[in-house]
N, C-alpha and C positions, 0 to 999 in steps of 0.2 A: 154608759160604761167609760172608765177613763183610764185612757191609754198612758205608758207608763212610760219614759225616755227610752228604755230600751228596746223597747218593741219599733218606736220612729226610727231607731237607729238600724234595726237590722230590716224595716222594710225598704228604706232609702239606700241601702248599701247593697242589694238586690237586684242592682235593674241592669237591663242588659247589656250596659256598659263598663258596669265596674265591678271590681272583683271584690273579693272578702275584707281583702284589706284595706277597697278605698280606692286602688291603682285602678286610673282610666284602660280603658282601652281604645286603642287606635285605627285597630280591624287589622290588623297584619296576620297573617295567619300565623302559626308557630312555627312552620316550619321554614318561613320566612327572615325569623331572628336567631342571630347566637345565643347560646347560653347568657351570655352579659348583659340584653336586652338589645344590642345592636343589630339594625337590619342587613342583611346580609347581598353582596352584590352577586349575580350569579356569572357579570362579566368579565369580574375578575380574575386572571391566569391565577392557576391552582402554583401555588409556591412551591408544594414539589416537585411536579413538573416542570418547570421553570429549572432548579435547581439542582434536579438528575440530568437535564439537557447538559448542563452549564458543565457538569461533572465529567459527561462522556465526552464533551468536545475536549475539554482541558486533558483526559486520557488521552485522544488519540491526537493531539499536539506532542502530550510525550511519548507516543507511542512512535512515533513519525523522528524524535527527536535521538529516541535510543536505535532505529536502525541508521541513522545516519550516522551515529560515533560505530554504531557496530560495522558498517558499513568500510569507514575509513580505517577502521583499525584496521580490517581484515585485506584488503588492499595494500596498506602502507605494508605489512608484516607478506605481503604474498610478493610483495613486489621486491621486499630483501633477498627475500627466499631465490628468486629466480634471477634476481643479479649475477650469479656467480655464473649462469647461462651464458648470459649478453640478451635476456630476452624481460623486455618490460610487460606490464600484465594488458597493454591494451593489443602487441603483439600475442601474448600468449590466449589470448579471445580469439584474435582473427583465425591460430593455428586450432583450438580447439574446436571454433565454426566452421573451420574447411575436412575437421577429421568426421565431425557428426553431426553434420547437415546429411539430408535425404540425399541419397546419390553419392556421396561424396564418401560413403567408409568403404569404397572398398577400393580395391589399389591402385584403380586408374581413374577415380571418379575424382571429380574437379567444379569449380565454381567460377561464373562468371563474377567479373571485379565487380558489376556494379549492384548483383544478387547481395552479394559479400558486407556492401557497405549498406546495404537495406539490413540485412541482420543484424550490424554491429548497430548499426542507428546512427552510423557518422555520414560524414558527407562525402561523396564519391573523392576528390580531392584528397579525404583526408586518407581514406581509403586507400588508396593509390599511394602516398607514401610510408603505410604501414607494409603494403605488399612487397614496397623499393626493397625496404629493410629488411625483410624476409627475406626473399629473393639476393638480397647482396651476402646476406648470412648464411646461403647454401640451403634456408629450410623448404621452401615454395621453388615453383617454374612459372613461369608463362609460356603457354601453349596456345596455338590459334585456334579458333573454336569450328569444327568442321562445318558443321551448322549456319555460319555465319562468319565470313572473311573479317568481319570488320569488328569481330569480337575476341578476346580474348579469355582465357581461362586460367583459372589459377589451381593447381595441381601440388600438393606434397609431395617433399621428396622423402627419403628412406630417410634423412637425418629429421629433416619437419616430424614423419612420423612419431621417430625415438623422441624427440623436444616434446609431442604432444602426451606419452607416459610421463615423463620428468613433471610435466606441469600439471596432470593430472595429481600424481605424489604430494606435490606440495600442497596442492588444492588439500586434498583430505587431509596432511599435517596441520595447515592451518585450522580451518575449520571445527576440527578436534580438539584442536588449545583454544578454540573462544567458547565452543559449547560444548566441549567434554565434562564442565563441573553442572551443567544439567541435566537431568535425568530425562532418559532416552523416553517417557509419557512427557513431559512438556514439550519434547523436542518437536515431537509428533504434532503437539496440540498448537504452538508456533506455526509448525509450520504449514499446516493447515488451515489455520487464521488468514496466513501471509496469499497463500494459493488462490481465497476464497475474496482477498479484498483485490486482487490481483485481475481475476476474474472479471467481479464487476466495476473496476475499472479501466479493464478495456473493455467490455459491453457497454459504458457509457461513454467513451472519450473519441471522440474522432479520432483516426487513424492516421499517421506523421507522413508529411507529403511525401514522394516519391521524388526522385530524380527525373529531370525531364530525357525526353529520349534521345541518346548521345551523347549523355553525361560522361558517364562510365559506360564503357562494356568489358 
């Protein structure tokens, strides 16, 4: 019997290495290769991944970036506000920290100097001459602390009180004129963001040294 070229061709082109058309095989399995025949690394970082990371950090860069302008505005403009006082905003903190700290709202309640400079987060020092100024402007006293001879307390007077309404007033004018043109569901959704990174970063952050004992009292 004689075989005819076509029959040589398609028994040679049959074997378990090569395909129909001829193309060897290599033993890569399929799901080893791209579409284009290229074999594929599986140690490769996945580029989208790579590139949603790269995305959220560059977010919360500018995320960090817009409360810092928001930040200063709202200070520069709180701190106009209450010029016409005589009261700058790092005093108008201390009197709001002495009005509603625990203890402290009701009309004889009082704080030690150096509780006061742990709240504000400045230093006993600095502390102490925010109080001067207070105290020289009629709004604070210092009173000896019964508890403790060697301590001092710091007490609002009925003017401090009226100052700590004034400065409340303003607070809410400001705050009004930066985020009144948002609407009162993003205000929410803001500021529940801010609550929630606030959170876990003081659950992760060491907590700011203390004054040593004697600093302040």
């Amino acid at each position: 019997m004689t075989t005819t070229p076509t029959d040589d061709a398609a028994s040679s082109s049959t074997g378990p290495d090569s395909t129909r058309d001829g193309t060897v095989h290599d033993g890569t399995h399929p799901s080893e290769s791209s579409q284009d025949g290229t074999a594929s690394d599986s140690s490769t970082p996945d580029v989208g991944t790579t590139q949603d990371d790269s995305a959220a950090q560059d977010t919360a860069a500018e995320l960090a970036d817009a409360m810092t302008r928001a930040i200063k505005r709202i200070r520069r403009r709180t701190g106009e506000r209450l010029e016409p006082y005589g009261i700058t905003p790092g005093q108008g903190r201390a009197l709001r920290t002495l009005a509603h700290a625990p203890g402290c709202e009701l009309p004889n309640g009082a704080m030690r100097l150096g509780d006061l400079a742990e709240r504000l987060h400045i230093a006993p020092r600095s502390a102490t001459t925010v109080v001067d100024a207070l105290e020289e402007a009629g709004l604070v006293e210092r009173t000896p602390d019964p508890a403790d001879r060697r301590a001092v307390r710091i007490v609002l007077t009925s003017a401090g009180r009226s100052a700590v309404e004034r400065i409340g007033q303003v607070r809410h004018e400001v705050a009004q004129e930066y985020f009144g043109p948002i609407n009162p569901a993003d205000q929410d959704v803001l500021l529940r963001a801010l609550r929630s990174a606030e959170t876990a970063y003081a659950a992760t952050t060491p907590p700011r040294r203390t004054a040593p004992p004697g600093a302040a009292r």
